[in-house]
C-alpha positions as CSV (number, residue, x, y, z in Angstrom):
1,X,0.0,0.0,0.0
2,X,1.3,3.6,-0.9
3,X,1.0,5.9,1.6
4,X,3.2,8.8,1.1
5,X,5.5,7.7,3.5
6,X,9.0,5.3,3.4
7,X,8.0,2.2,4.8
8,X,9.0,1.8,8.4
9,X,12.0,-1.4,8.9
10,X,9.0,-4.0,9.8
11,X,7.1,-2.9,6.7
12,X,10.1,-3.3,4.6
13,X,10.7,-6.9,6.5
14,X,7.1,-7.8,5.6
15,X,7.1,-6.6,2.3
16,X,10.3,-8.5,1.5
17,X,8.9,-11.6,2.9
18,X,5.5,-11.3,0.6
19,X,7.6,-10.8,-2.4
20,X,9.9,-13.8,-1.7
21,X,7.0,-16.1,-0.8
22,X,5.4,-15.0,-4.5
23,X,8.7,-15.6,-6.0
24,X,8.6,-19.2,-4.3
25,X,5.2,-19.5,-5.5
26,X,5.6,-18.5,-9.2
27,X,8.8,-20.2,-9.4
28,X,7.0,-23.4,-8.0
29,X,3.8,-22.9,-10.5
30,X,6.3,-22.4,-13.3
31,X,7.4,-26.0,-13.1
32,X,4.3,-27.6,-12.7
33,X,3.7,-25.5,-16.2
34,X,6.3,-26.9,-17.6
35,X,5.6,-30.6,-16.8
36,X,1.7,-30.1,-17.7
37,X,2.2,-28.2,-21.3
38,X,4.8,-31.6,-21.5
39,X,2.1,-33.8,-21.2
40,X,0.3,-34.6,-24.4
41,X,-2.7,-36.2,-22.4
42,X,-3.7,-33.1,-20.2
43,X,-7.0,-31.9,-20.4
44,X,-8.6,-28.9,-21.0
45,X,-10.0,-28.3,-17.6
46,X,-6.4,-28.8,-16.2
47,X,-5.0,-26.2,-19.1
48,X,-7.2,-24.2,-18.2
49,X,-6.6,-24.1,-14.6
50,X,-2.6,-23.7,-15.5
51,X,-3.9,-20.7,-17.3
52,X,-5.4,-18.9,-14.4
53,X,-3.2,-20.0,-12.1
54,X,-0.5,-18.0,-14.4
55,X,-2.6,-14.8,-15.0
56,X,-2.6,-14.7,-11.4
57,X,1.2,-14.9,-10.7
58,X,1.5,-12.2,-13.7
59,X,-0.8,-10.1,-12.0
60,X,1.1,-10.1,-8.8
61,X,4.5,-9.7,-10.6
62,X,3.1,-6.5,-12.7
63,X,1.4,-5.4,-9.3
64,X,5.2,-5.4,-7.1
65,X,7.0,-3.8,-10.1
66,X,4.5,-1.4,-10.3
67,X,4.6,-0.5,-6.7
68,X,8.3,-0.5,-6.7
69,X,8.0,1.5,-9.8
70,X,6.8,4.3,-8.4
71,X,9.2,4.1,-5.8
72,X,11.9,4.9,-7.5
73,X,12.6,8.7,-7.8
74,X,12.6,10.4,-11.0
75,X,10.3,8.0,-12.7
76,X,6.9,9.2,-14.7
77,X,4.2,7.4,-15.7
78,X,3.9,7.9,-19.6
79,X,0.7,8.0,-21.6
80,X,0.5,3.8,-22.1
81,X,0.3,3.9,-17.4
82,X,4.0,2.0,-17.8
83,X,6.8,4.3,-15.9
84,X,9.9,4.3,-17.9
């Protein structure tokens, strides 16, 4: 959450703990994607599943750079809402 303010040490502590328990998680999901699009007999309901499971991750990865993003000093937002 942005609040205006630098994070306090716990915050940071807490945020860096979210962000490596996603990176577990999407590193984790990443492989089971790899072994299931491997698989000739998987289903479309399991496909599908992979698929939102992935959107999700994505979502959480663009959602923490974005965040960190706008951290970062000297960084605008340009007319596409991507800072660069």
């Amino acid at each position: 959450m942005l609040t205006g303010r630098p994070p306090s040490r716990t915050g940071r502590a807490a945020m860096t703990a979210a962000v490596a328990t996603r990176w577990g998680m999407g590193s984790e999901l990443l492989g089971h994607a790899d072994a299931l699009l491997g698989n000739p007999k998987a289903g479309a309901g399991e496909l599908r599943f992979l698929a939102n499971r992935l959107v999700e991750a994505l979502r959480d990865a663009l959602r923490v750079a974005d965040s960190r993003g706008r951290r970062l000093p000297g960084l605008d937002e340009d007319e596409s809402g991507a800072f660069g």
